[in-house]
N, C-alpha and C positions, 0 to 999 in steps of 0.2 A: 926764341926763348933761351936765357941763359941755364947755362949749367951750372945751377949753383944747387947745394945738400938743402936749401927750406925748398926752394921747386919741388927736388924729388921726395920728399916726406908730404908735402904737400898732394902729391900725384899718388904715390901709397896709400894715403888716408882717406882720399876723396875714393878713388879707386875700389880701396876695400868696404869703404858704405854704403858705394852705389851697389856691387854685389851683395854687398849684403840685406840690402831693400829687395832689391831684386829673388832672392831668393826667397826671403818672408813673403811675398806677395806675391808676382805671377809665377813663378815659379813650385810655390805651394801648390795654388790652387793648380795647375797642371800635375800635381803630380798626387793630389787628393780632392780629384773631383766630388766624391761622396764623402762627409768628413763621419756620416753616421755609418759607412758601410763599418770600420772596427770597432762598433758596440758588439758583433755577435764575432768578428772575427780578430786572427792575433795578428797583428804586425808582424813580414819578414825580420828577418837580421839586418838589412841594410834601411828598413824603415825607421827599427828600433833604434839604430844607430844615431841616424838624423833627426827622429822625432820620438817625443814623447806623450803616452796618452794616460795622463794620470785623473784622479776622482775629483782632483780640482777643474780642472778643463774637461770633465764629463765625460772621460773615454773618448773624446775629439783630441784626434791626433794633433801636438803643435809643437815649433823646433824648439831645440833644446841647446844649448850652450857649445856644444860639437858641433851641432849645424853653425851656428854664429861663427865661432874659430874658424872652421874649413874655407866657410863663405869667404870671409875678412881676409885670408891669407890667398887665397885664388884673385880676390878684386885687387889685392897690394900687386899681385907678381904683374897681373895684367897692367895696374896704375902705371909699376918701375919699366915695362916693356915701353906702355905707350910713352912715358917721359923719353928712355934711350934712344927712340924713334925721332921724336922731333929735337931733342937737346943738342944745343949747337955746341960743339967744341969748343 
């Protein structure tokens, strides 16, 4: 694969949606196996951080726009590794 700057944006982007799927989805549900268990209780600080459990989504916990960004910028750093990895000189 050449080194060229659409590769590595390419590997960024793709990078960052696969994480970020990833996290919407098995990742969630590992980490809120019961989505009704915070009808009676509160979300820690690192929950509330990541997710949000408002009267629209019924007190079910679901991510919120931090979680998106965090994901996104963790799957880019990992995209630009795996590009520098195979990127030929």
């Amino acid at each position: 694969m050449k080194n060229t700057n659409f590769n590595k944006w390419v590997f960024i982007v793709i990078g960052g949606f696969i994480t970020s799927i990833f996290s919407f989805t098995i990742l969630y549900d590992l980490l809120i196996p019961d989505i009704c268990y915070y009808h009676s209780h509160e979300m820690n600080f690192i929950m509330s951080l990541f997710f949000s459990a408002t009267s629209a989504s019924n007190g079910h916990p679901e991510p919120n726009l931090i979680n998106f960004i965090v994901s996104f910028l963790v799957g880019s750093l990992i995209g630009f590794v795996i590009f520098k990895k195979f990127a030929k000189q």
